[in-house]
N, C-alpha and C positions, 0 to 999 in steps of 0.2 A: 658776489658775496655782499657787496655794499645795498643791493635792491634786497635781500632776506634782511637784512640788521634793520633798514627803513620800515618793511615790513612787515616784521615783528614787534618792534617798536608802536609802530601804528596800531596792530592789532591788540596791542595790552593796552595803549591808551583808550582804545574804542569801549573794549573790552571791562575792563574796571574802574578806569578813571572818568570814561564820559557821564557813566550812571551815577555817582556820587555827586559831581558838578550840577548835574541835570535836576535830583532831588534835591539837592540846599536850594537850586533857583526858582524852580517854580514850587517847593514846599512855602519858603518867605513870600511870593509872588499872592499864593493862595492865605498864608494867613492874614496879608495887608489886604485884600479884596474883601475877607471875611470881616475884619475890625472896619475898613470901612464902610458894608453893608454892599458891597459890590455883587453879590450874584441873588439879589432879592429882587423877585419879582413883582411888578405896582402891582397893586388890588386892580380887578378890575370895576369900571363904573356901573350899575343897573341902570336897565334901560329906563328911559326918562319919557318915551309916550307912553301914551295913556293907551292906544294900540297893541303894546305889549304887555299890559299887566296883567296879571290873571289871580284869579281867589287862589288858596290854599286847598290842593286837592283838585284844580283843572288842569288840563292841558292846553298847550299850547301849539297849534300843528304852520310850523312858517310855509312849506308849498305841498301842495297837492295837486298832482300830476293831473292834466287834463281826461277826457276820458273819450274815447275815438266815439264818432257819430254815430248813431245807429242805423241810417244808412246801409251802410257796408254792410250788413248783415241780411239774410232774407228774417222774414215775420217767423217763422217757424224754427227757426237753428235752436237746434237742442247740443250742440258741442263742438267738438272739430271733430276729423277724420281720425275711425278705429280699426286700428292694425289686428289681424288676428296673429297668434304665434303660438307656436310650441316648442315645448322642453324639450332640449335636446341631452340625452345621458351618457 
């Protein structure tokens, strides 16, 4: 009888007393962080080489993938290999 009374007890504090505690503290938590300017993120800086500027209206491409030899290929390759197939109904 003593471990249901504990219990119970327990489970009504979880239950509606933990969520009121839990909203006053971090409600007050959140509006001190807001009056201090705590979840503001810094501007960020523009870049400062001259490397990176570009006009209005260009792009800018930072890497571009190498591009395999031409080697490996014969003179003639017109594609890769063509599977034929049919519809099956």
């Amino acid at each position: 009888m003593k471990f249901w009374l504990i219990f119970i007890l327990i489970f009504f504090a979880v239950r509606y007393l933990l969520p009121i505690v839990l909203r006053l503290a971090l409600g007050s938590f959140v509006r001190k962080q807001m009056r201090n300017g705590g979840f503001v993120v810094p501007p960020q800086a523009p870049p400062t080489s001259d490397r990176y500027a570009t006009q209005p209206g260009e792009v800018r491409v930072d890497f571009v993938p190498p591009t395999p030899p031409e080697r490996d290929q014969p003179s003639g390759f017109k594609g890769g290999e063509y599977v034929d197939f049919e519809e099956v109904k």
